[in-house]
N, C-alpha and C positions, 0 to 999 in steps of 0.2 A: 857574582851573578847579579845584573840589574835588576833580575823582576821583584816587586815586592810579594807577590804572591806564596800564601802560606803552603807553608810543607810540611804536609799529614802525612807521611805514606813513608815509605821504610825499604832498604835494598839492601841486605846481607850479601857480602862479597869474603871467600875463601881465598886468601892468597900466600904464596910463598914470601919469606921475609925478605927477600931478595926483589922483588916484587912489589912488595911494601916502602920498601925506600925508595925505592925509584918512582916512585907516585908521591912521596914525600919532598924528595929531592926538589922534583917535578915542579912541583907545588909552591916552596918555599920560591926557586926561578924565579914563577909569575906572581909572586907577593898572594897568594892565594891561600884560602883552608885547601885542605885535601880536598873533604868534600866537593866543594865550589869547583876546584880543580875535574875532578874524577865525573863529576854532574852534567860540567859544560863541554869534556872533552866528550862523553859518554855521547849525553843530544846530538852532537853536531856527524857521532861519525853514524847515529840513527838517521838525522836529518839526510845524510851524503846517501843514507843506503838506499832509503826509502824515496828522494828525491823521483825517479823517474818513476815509479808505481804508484805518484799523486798524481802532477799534472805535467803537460809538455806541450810545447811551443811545435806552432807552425805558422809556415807563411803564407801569408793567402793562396800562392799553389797549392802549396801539400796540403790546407787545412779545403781546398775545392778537391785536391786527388781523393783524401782520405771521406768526404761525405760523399763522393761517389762511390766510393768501394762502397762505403756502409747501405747507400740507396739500391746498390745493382744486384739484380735479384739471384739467388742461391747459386750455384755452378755444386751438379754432382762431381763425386770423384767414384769413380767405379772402385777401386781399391779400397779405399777408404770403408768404402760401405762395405765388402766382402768382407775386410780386417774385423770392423766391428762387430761381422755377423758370424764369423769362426771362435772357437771355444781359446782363451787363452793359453797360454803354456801349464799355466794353475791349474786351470779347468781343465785340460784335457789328461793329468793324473788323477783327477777326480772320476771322470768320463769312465777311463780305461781301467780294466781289472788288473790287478797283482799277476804276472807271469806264473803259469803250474810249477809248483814245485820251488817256489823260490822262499826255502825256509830265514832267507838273509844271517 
């Protein structure tokens, strides 16, 4: 790992032995600690995950499509609104009483 930054903090991992060498194996491969190994592989597939829920590219079109959308004023959905304004499926065993007679 290049960074020099210190490492305070601590990540308890349970694995099968099987599991374990193979992260070992892994490791010895890239001339690596485990650690170093397990750390950088760890970031990078957070990095991949989280990628497009930080920031995202557009091009001057889509980046004029998309501040229009944001600027153009509301658009009801009739449906929408009724959906929200009906009792959920939760809500309406809550709503509705137990059948006469249903000892279960």
């Amino acid at each position: 790992m290049a960074s020099s930054t210190l490492r305070t903090e601590k990540l308890d991992l349970r694995l099968t032995p099987g599991a374990k060498q193979t992260l070992q194996r892994a490791a010895a491969a890239a001339q690596r600690s485990v650690t170093d190994f397990v750390l950088d592989s760890a970031l990078a597939s957070a990095a991949e995950t989280l990628a497009d829920r930080q920031t995202f590219q557009l091009n001057p079109e889509q980046w004029q499509a998309f501040v229009a959308a944001l600027d153009a004023p509301l658009q009801t959905n009739a449906r929408l609104a009724r959906l929200l304004q009906e009792p959920s499926v939760l809500e309406q065993d809550l709503l509705e009483p137990p059948p006469a007679g249903d000892a279960g």
